[in-house]
C-alpha positions in Angstrom: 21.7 82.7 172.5 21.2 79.4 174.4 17.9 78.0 174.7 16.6 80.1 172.4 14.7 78.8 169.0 13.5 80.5 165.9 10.1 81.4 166.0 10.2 82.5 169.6 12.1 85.6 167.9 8.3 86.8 166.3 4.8 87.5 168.0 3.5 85.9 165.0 5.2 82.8 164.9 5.6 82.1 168.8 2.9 80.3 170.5 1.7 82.7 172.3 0.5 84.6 169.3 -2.0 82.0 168.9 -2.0 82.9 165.3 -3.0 80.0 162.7 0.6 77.6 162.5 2.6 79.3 165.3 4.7 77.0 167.3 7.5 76.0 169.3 10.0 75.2 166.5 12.8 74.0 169.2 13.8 70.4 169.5 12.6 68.3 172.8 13.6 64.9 174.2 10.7 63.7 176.3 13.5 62.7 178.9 14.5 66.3 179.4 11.3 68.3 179.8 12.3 72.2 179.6 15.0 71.7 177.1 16.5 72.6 173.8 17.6 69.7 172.3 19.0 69.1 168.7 16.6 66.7 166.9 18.3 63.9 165.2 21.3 64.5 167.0 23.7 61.9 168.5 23.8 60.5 172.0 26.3 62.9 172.5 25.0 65.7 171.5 21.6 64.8 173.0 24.3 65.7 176.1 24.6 69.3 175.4 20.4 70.3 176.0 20.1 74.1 177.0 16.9 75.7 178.9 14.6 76.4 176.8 14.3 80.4 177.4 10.2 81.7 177.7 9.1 83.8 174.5 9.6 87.1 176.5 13.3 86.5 177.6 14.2 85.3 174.2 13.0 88.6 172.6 14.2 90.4 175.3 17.5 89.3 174.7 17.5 89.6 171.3 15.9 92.8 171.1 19.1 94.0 173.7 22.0 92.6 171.2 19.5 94.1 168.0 19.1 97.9 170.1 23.2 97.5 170.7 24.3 96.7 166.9 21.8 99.4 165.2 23.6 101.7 167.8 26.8 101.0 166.5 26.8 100.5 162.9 24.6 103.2 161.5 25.7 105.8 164.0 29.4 105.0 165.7 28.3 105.0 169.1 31.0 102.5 170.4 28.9 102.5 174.1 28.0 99.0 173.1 31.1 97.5 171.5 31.9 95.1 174.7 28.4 93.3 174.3 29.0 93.2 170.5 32.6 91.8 170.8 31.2 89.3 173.7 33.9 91.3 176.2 30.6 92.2 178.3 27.1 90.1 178.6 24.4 92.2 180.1 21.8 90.1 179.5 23.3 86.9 181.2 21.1 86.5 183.8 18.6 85.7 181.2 21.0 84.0 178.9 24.2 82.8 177.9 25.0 84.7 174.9 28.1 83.4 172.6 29.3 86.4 170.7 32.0 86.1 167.8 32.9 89.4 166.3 34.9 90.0 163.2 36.1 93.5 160.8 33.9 93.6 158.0 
């Protein structure tokens, strides 16, 4: 999910939560306000920053890809499988979603 960073995924850990050590966990150049980048990366790679997604996109996406995959696996319902394989991206006017699929 681009833009997205780890403790955005939580209500606890996410800023919002105000809770005691939440944070933004992503990586930000001062020169690109808005925007993942990797920290300690090269000059290249300080090339390749994303837009940094708000708490409530991030989950939202997440919680769309999560809904799709317990849909699938436990119960067979293949309604899903072109967002799981990456064939489809509903939630792409959020964010770009990179989806690799393989058989167990």
């Amino acid at each position: 999910m681009h833009g997205a960073n780890h403790n955005y995924c939580t209500t606890q850990w996410s800023p919002g939560s105000r809770q005691v050590a939440a944070w933004d966990d992503a990586g930000h150049d001062d020169d690109r306000p808005g925007q993942c980048t990797e920290p300690g990366g090269s000059a290249h790679e300080a090339q390749l920053t994303e837009a940094q997604l708000t708490e409530a996109g991030q989950r939202q996406v997440g919680a769309a890809y999560i809904d799709a995959f317990f849909r699938r696996c436990p119960t067979g319902d293949k309604r899903f499988d072109a967002m799981l394989t990456g064939r489809r991206h509903p939630m792409a006017h959020i964010a770009p979603v990179d989806v690799t699929a393989g058989r167990p």
